[in-house]
C-alpha positions in Angstrom: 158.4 -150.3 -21.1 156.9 -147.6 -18.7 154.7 -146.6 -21.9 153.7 -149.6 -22.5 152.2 -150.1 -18.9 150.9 -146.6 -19.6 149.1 -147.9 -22.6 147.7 -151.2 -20.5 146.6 -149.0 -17.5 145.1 -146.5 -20.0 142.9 -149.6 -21.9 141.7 -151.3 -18.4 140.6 -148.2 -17.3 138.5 -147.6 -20.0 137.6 -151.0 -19.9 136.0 -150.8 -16.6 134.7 -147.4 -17.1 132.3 -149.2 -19.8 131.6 -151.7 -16.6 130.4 -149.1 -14.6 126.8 -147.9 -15.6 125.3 -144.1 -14.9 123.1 -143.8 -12.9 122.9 -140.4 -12.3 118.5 -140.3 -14.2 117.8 -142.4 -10.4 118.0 -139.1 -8.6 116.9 -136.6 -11.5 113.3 -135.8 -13.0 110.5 -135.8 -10.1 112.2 -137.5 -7.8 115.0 -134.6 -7.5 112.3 -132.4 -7.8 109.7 -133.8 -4.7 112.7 -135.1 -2.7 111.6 -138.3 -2.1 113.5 -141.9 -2.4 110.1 -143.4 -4.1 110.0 -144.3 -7.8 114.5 -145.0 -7.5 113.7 -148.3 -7.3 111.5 -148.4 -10.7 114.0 -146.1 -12.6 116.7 -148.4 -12.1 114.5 -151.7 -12.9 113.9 -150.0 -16.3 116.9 -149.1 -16.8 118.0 -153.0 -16.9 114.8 -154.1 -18.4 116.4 -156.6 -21.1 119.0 -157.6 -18.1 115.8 -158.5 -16.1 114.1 -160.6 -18.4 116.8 -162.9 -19.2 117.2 -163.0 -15.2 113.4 -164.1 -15.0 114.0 -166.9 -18.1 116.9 -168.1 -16.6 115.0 -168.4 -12.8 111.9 -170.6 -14.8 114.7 -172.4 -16.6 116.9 -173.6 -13.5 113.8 -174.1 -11.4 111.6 -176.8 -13.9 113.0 -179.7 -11.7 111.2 -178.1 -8.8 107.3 -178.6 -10.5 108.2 -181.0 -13.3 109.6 -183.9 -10.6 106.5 -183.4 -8.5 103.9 -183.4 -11.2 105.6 -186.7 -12.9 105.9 -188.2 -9.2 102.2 -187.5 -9.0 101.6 -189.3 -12.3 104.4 -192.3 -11.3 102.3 -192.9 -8.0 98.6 -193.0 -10.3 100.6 -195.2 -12.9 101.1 -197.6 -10.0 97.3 -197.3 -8.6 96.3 -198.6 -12.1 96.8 -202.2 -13.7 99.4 -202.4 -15.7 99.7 -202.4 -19.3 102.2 -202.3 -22.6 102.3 -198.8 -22.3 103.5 -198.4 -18.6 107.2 -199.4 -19.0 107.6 -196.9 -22.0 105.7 -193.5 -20.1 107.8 -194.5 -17.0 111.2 -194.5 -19.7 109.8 -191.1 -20.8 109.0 -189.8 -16.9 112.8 -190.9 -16.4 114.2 -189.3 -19.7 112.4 -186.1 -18.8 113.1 -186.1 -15.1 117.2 -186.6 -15.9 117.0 -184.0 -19.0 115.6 -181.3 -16.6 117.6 -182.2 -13.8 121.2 -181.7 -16.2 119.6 -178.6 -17.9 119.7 -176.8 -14.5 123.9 -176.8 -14.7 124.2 -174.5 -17.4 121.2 -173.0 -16.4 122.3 -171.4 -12.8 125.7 -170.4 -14.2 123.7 -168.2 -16.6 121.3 -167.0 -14.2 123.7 -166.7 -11.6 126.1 -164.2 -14.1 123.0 -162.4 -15.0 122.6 -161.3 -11.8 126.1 -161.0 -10.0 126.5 -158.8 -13.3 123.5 -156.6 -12.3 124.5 -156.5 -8.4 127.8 -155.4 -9.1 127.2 -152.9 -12.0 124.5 -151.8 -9.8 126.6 -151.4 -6.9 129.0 -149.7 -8.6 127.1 -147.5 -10.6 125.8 -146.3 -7.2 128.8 -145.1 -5.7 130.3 -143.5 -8.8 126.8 -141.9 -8.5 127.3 -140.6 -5.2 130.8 -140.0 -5.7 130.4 -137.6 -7.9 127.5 -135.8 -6.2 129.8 -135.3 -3.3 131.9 -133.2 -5.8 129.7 -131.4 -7.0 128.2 -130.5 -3.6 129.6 -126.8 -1.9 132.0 -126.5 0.7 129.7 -125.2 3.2 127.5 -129.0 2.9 130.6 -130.5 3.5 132.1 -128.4 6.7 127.9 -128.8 8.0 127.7 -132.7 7.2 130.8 -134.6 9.6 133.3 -137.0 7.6 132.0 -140.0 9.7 129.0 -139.7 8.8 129.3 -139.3 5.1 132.2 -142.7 5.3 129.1 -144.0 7.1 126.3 -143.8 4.0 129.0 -144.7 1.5 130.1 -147.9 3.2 127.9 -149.1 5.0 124.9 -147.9 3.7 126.3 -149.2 0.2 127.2 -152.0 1.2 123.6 -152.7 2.8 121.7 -151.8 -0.3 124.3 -154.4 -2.0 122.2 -157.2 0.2 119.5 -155.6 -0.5 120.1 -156.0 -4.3 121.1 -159.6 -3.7 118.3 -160.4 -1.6 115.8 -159.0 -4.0 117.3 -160.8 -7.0 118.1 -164.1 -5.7 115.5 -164.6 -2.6 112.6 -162.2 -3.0 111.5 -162.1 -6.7 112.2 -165.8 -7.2 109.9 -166.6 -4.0 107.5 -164.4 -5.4 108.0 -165.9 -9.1 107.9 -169.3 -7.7 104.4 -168.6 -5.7 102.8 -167.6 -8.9 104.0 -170.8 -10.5 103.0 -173.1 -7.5 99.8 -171.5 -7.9 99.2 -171.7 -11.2 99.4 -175.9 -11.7 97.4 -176.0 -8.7 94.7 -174.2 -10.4 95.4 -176.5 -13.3 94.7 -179.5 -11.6 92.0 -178.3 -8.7 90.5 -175.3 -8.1 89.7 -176.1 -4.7 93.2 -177.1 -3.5 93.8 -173.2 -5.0 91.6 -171.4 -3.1 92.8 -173.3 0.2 96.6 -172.6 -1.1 95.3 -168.7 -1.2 94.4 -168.7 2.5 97.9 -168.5 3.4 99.0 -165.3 1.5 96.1 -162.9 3.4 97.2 -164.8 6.8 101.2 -164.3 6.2 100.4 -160.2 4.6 98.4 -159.6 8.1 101.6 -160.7 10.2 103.7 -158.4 7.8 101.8 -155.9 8.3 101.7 -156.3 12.3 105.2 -155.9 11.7 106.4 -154.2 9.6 106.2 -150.8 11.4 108.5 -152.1 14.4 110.4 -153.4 12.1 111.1 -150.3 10.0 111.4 -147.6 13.3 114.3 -150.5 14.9 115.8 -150.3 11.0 116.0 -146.3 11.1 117.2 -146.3 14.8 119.6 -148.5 14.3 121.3 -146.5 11.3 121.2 -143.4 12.7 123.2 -145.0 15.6 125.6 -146.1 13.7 126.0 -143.1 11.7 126.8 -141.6 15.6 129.2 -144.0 16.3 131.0 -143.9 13.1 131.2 -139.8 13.6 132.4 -140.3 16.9 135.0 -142.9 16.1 136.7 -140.5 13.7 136.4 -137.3 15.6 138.5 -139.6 18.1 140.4 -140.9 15.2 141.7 -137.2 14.3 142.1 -136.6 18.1 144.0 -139.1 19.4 147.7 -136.8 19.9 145.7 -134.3 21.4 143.8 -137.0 23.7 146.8 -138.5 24.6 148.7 -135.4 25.3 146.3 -134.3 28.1 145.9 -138.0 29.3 141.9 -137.7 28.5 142.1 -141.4 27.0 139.5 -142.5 29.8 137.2 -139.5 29.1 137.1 -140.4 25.4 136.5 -144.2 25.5 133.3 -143.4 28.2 132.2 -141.2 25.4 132.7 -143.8 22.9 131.7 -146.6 25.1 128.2 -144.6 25.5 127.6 -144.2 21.3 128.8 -148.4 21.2 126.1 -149.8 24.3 123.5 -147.1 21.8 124.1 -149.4 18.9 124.0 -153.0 20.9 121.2 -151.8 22.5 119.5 -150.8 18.9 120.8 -153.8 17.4 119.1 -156.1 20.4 116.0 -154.6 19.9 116.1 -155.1 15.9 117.2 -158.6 16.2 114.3 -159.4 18.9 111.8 -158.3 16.6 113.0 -159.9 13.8 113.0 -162.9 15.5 109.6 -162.7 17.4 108.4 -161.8 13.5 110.1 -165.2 12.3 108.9 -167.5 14.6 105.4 -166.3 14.7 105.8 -166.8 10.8 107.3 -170.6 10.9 104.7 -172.1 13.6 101.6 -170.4 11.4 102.8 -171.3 8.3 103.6 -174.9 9.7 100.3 -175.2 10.9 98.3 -174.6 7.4 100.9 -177.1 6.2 99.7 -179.8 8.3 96.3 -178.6 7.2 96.7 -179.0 4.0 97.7 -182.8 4.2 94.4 -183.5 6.0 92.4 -181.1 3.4 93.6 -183.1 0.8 93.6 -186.0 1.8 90.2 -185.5 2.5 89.4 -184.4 -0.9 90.7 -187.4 -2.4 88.9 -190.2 -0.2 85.8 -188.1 -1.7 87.0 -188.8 -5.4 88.0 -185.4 -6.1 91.6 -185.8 -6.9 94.0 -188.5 -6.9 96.4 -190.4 -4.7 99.2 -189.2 -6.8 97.5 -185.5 -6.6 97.8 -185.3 -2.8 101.9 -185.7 -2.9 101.6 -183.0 -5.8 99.8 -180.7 -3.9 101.8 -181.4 -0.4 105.0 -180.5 -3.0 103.4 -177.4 -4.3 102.2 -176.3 -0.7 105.4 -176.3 0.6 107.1 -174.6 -2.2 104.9 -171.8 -2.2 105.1 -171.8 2.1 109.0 -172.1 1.8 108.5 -168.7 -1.1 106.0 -166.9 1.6 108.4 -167.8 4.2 111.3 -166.6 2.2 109.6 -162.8 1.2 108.6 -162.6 4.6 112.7 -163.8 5.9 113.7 -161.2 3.3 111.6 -158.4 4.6 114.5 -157.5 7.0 116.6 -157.0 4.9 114.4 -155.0 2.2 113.8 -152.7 5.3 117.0 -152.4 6.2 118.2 -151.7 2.2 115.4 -149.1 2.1 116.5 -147.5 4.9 120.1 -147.6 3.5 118.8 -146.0 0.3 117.1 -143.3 1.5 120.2 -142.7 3.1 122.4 -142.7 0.3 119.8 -140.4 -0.9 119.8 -137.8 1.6 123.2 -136.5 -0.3 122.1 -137.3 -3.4 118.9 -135.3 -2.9 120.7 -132.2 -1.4 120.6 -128.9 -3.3 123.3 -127.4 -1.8 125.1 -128.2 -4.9 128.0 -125.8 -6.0 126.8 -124.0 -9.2 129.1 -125.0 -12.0 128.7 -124.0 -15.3 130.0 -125.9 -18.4 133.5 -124.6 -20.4 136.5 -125.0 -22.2 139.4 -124.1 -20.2 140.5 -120.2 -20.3 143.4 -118.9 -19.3 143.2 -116.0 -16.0 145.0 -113.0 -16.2 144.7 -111.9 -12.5 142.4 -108.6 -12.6 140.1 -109.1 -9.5 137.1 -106.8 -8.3 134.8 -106.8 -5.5 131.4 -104.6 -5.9 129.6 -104.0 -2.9 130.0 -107.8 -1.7 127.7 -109.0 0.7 127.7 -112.2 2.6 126.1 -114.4 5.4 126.7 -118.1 6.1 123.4 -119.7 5.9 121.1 -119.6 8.9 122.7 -117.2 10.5 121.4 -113.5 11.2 124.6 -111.4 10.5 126.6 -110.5 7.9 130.0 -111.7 8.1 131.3 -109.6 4.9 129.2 -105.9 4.6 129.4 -103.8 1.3 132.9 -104.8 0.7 134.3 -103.3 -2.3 137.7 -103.9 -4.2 139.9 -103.2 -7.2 142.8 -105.5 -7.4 145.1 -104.6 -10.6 147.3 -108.0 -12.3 150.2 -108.9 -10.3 149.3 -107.2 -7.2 150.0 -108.5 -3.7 147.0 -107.5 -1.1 147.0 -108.5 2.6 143.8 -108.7 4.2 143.8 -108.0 8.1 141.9 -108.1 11.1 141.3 -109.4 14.4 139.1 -113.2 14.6 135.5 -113.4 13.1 136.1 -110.0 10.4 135.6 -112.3 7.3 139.5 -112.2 5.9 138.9 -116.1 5.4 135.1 -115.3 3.6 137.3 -113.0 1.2 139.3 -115.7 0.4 136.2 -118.2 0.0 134.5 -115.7 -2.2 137.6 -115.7 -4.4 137.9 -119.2 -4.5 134.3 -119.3 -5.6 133.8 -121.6 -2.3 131.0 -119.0 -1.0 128.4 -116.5 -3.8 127.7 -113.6 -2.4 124.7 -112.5 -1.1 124.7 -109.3 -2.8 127.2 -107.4 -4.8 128.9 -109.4 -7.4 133.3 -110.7 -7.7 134.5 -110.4 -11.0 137.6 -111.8 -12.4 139.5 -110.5 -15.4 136.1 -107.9 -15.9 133.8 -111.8 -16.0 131.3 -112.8 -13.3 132.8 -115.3 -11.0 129.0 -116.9 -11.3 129.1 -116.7 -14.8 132.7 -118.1 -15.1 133.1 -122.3 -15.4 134.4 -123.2 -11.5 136.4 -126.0 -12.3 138.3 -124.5 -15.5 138.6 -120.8 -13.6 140.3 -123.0 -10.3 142.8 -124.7 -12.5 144.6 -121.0 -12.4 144.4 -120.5 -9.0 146.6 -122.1 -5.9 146.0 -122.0 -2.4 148.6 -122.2 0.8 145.9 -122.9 3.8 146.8 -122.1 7.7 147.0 -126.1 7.8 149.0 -128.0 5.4 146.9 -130.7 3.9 148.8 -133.9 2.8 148.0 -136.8 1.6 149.4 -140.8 2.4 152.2 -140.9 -0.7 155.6 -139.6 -1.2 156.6 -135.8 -1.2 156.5 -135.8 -5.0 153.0 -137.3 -5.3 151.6 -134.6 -3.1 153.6 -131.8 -4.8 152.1 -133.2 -8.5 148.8 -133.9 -7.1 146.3 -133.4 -10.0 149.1 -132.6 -12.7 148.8 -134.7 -15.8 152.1 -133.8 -17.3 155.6 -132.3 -16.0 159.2 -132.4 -16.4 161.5 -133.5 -13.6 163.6 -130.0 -14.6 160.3 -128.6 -13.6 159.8 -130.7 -10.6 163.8 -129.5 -9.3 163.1 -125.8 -9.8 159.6 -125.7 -7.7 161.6 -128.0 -5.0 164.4 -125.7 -4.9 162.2 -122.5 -5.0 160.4 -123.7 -1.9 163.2 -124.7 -0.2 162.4 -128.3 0.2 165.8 -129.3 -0.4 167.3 -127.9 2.8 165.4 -131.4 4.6 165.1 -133.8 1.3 168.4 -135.2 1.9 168.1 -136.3 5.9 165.1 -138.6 4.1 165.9 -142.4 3.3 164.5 -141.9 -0.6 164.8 -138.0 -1.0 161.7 -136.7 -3.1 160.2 -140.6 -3.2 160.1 -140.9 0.7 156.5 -141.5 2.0 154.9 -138.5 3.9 152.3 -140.4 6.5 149.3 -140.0 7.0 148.2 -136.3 6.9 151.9 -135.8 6.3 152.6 -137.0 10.1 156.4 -137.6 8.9 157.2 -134.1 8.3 157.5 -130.7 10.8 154.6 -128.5 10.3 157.3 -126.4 8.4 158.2 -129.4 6.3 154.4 -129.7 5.2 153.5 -126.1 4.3 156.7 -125.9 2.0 155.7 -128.7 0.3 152.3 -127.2 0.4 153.6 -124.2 -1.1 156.2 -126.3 -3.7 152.3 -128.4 -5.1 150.8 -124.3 -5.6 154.3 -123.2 -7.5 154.1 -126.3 -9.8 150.6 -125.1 -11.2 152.2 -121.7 -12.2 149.2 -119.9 -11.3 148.1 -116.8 -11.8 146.1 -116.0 -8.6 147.9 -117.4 -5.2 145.9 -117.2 -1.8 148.1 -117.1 1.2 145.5 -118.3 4.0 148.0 -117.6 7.6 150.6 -120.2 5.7 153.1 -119.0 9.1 150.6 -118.3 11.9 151.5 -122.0 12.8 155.5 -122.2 12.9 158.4 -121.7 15.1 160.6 -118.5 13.9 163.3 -121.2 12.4 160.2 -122.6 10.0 158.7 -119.3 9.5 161.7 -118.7 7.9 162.0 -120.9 5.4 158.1 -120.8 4.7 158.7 -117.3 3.9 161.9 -117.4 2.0 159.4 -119.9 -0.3 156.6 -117.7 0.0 159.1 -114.9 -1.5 159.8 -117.0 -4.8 156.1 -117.8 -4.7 154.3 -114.7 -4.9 156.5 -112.8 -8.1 154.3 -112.1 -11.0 151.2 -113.4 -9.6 147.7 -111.6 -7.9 148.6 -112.4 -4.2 145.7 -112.2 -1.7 147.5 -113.0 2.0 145.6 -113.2 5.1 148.3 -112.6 7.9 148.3 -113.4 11.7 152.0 -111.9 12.2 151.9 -108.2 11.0 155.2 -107.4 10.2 155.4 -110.4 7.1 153.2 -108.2 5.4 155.8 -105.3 5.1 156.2 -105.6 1.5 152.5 -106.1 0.2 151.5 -103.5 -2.2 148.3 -102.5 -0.4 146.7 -103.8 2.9 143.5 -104.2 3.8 141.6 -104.2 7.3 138.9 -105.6 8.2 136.6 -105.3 11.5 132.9 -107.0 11.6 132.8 -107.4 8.0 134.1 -104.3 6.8 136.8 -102.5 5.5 137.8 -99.9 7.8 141.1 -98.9 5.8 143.7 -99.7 2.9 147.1 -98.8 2.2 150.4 -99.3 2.0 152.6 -100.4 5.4 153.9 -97.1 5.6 150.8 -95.3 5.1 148.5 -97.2 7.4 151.7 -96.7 10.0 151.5 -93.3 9.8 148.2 -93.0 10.1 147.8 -95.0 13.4 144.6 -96.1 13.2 143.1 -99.4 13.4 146.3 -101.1 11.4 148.6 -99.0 14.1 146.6 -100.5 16.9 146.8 -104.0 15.7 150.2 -104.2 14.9 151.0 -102.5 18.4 149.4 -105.4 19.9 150.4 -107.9 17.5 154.1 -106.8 18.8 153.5 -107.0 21.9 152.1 -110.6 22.2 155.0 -111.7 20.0 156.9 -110.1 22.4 155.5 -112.1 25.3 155.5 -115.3 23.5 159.1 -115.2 22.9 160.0 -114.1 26.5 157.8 -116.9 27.8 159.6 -119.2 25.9 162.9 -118.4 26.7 
C-alpha cells in the first residue's frame, strides 16, 4: 500500500514537473550580461509563440459578434430605407442565420481561448518562481546574510503575484483592446476613409494623456514597492523578535516602529491611487467628448450623401469599441506599470552575480585530508582582512579546535571549509583537490555541520533528523537517536520520535534542539563534522548531554570545533588560536598550557568568567 502511494506521488510529480516550463534563457544571454529587465518580456513571448497564436485566433474567433452584428445591423437599417422586394425576406433570413451562428460559435470559442491563456498565466507564473527559486540556491551565503528575509518573501509573493496581473491584464485586457482597435479600424477604412481618419484623432489625443502620465504614474509605482518591501522587512524582524520584545515590555516601542513603515505605505498607496484616478477621469470625459463628436461628424456626413443611415449606427458601434479598447489600454496602464515594476524586481535577484560558483559532478566520496595554504580573506567591502596568511595541514580523522577571542575569523575558517566563503588569496584543498575546483553540492553531501544555534524546522523530530535523506533504515534511525542522547526526553513526548517540534523547534529546550541537531549530522555519516560553539548556548545540565553526543559524534571523522568554553576542548588533537586573523599558536592542551601564552591567557579568563557566572547564579 505505502508503495503504491509512493508510485502515485512519484507519477504526479513528474506530471507537474512537465507543467512547469524553464524559464531560466529570460535572465541569460544579453540581458544577464547588460543587467537590464528589457528584452524579458520578448524572450518569454517567443518562447510561447505557437501558444500565442492560437490565443490571437481564438480572441478574432469569440469576438466576430462584436463587428459582424453591427455591420448586418447597418445593412438591416439600409434594407428598411429601401422599398421592398422578393429578395428582402430571404437576406433578412440570412442576416438572422448569420447573426445566431456567430453568436453560438462564441461558447466554444471563449472556453478555448480562455484555457489558452489561464494555461499560459499559470505556466508562466510558475515557471517564474521555480526560476527564481532556484536562483536563490544558487546565490552565496554572503547575498543572503546582506539581502533581509522580508524582503526577498516580499519579491517572491507579492511581486509574483503582481506580475501574475500583469500577465492576466496583458492577455485578457491589453492585447485584445489593442487587437480589437486594429479591427475597428480596419472596416472603418473599408467602408469610409473619412470616418477613419476622424476615428485616428483619438489615439494621438489619448497617447499625449499617457504620456503626461505615465511618469507619475511609474515613480508612485516604484515608491510604493519599495515601501512595502520595508514593511514586509520590518514585520518579520518583529516576527522573529516578538519573546525578546515581550520579555523587556518594548511591545509599544515596536508597534510605533511598525505603525511608522504602515502610515509610509497608506500614504504611498494614497498618492498612487490619486493619480490613477485623476489619470482615469481625465481619460473618460475626453474620450466621451470625441464620442459625442463623432455622432454629429457622421451624421453630418451622411445628410451630405457620403454614407448611409445604416453607416452612421455602424460607425457609432465601431467608435465606441475602439474608445472602450483605448480606454481599456489606457485602464490597464496601472497595472502594466505596476507588473513592470514587479519584474524588475524579481529581477534584481535574478540578475545578481553574487552567485556561488558550482561546478558540475558525479558524487565522490571525501576522505577528510584538509589543507590551508596561505588563506587570505575579506568580507566584501570591507578594508580588513578578517583571515591573514592562514596556513594548515589537517591529517584524516583529526579533531582541531579553533580559538580566539570575538571578531579573529574561527567562524570564516569554518565558512572557508564549508566552501560558504573563496578565499581571497591562498587556496583550501581537500583530499590534495581544490575546494574551487571540487563540485559544491556533491563535496557538501560529506560534510555535517552543528551551528551555535540549532536550526529546526515545523515537522516532527524525525523529519528534521532525516532532512534531505532519501533512504534509511529505522535500525539506523534508533542508533543516531540513541548516540545523541535524544532518548533521555523522547519518552516525556505525546508521539515519541513523531511529535511535532514548532516552529523553529519552539517545543524543545535549547539542549533538546542541538542534539537533535547533532542526531540529523550523525545520520549522514560524514566524513568532515564542524562543531560551530554547539554548547556556548546551554545550562551545564544540557551541556552535558550535548557533549556526551558530541563524544559519539566526532570518532573517525576530521573534526573542526570552534569553542567558547575552553576546557571542552581538552581532548582535541591539536588547537588552534587565533587573534585578528591570524594564527598565533597550535598545539596540543598540554603543550599550549605549558607554554602560557595567548591559549594560557584565554583559558585563565575563560575560567574566571565561568567562575563568576556560576557564583552569580547561585
Amino acid at each position: 500500500m505505502e508503495r503504491q502511494e509512493k508510485k502515485t506521488k512519484a507519477k504526479v510529480y513528474a506530471r507537474n514537473e512537465n507543467v512547469i516550463p524553464d524559464y531560466e534563457f529570460l535572465f541569460k544571454d544579453e540581458v544577464q550580461k547588460e543587467g537590464k529587465t528589457k528584452g524579458i518580456l520578448g524572450k518569454l513571448v517567443r518562447g510561447n509563440a505557437k501558444n500565442f497564436f492560437m490565443y490571437f485566433l481564438t480572441e478574432i474567433l469569440k469576438t466576430l459578434p462584436v463587428y459582424v452584428v453591427p455591420l448586418l445591423t447597418a445593412e438591416v437599417i439600409n434594407l428598411a430605407t429601401k422599398p421592398f422586394t422578393n429578395t428582402t425576406i430571404f437576406t433578412l433570413l440570412i442576416y438572422a442565420v448569420v447573426i445566431v451562428v456567430v453568436y453560438l460559435e462564441n461558447v466554444p470559442t471563449t472556453i478555448w481561448h480562455n484555457k489558452i491563456g489561464d494555461t499560459m498565466i499559470r505556466r508562466t507564473g510558475a515557471g517564474l518562481k521555480r526560476v527564481v527559486v532556484r536562483k536563490l540556491q544558487k546565490l552565496s551565503i554572503t547575498y543572503h546574510k546582506e539581502m533581509e528575509t522580508g524582503r526577498i518573501q516580499s519579491k517572491f509573493l507579492k511581486d509574483m503575484d503582481a506580475i501574475d496581473n500583469f500577465n492576466r491584464t496583458m492577455l485578457y485586457s491589453f492585447l485584445p483592446a489593442i487587437l480589437g482597435v486594429l479591427i475597428s479600424l480596419g472596416i472603418a477604412l473599408y467602408r469610409s476613409w473619412w470616418v477613419t481618419l476622424f476615428f485616428l484623432l483619438i489615439i494621438p489625443v489619448n497617447v499625449l494623456i499617457t504620456m503626461l502620465f505615465r511618469k507619475r504614474l511609474s515613480r508612485n509605482s516604484h515608491e510604493l514597492r519599495v515601501e512595502n518591501e520595508n514593511l514586509s522587512a520590518k514585520l518579520n524582524t518583529m516576527l522573529e523578535m516578538i519573546p525578546v520584545t515581550k520579555a523587556h515590555g518594548l511591545e509599544n516601542k515596536e508597534l510605533n516602529k511598525l505603525e511608522h513603515n504602515i502610515n509610509m505605505v497608506t500614504r504611498k498607496g494614497l498618492a498612487a491611487d490619486h493619480a490613477t484616478a485623476v489619470f482615469g477621469s481625465w481619460v473618460w470625459v475626453i474620450n466621451s467628448i470625441f464620442a459625442a463628436l463623432c455622432l454629429i461628424f457622421c451624421t453630418y456626413m451622411c445628410l451630405q450623401g457620403i454614407i448611409t443611415a445604416g453607416d452612421i449606427v455602424l460607425f457609432q458601434s465601431l467608435f465606441a469599441s475602439i474608445n472602450g479598447s483605448v480606454l481599456g489600454i489606457i485602464n490597464c496602464l496601472p497595472t502594466v506599470i505596476t507588473g513592470a515594476e514587479s519584474l524588475k524586481s524579481v529581477s534584481e535577484i535574478m540578475l545578481s552575480q553574487d552567485i556561488e560558483s558550482s561546478i558540475s559532478g558525479d558524487r565522490f566520496e571525501v576522505e577528510g585530508r584538509v589543507r590551508f595554504e596561505n588563506v587570505s580573506y575579506k568580507y566584501p567591502n570591507a578594508k580588513d582582512y578578517v583571515i591573514k596568511n592562514f596556513s594548515l595541514d589537517v591529517k584524516q580523522g583529526e579533531c582541531i579546535a579553533v580559538v580566539g577571542a570575538s571578531g579573529s575569523g574561527k567562524s570564516t575558517i569554518m565558512n572557508l571549509i564549508i566552501g560558504f566563503l573563496k578565499p581571497e588569496s591562498g587556496k583550501v584543498y581537500v583530499d590534495d583537490k581544490c575546494l574551487s575546483d571540487l563540485p559544491l553540492s556533491e563535496y557538501r553531501q560529506n560534510i555535517s555541520v552543528v551551528p551555535q544555534n540549532s536550526i529546526l524546522f515545523s515537522g516532527s523530530i524525525r523529519d528534521n533528523i532525516t532532512y534531505g535523506i532519501a533512504g534509511y533504515s529505522e535500525e539506523e534511525l534508533e542508533n543516531v537517536v540513541k548516540m545523541a542522547n535524544i532518548e533521555e526526553f523522547l519518552k516525556e513526548l505525546p508521539k515519541g520520535i513523531d511529535s511535532d517540534v514548532g516552529e523553529h523547534g519552539g517545543k524543545l529546550s535549547g539542549g533538546q534542539k542541538q542534539r537533535v541537531t547533532i542526531a540529523r549530522a550523525l545520520i549522514r555519516n560524514p566524513r568532515i563534522l564542524i562543531l560551530d560553539e554547539a554548547t556556548s548556548a546551554l545550562d551545564n545540565i544540557s551541556e552535558f548531554h550535548v557533549q556526551k553526543a558530541i563524544s559519539h559524534l566526532i570518532k573517525g571523522r576530521t573534526t573542526f570545533i570552534v569553542a567558547h568554553r575552553l576546557s571542552t576542548i581538552r581532548d582535541a588533537d591539536r588547537i588552534v588560536v587565533m587573534q585578528e586573523g591570524e594564527c598565533v599558536e597550535v598545539g596540543t592542551y598540554d603543550e599550549l598550557m605549558a607554554k602560557r601564552g595567548k591559549f594560557y591567557e584565554l583559558k585563565s579568563l575563560n575560567d574566571m568568567n565561568y567562575k563568576e557566572a556560576n557564583e552569580a547564579l547561585d
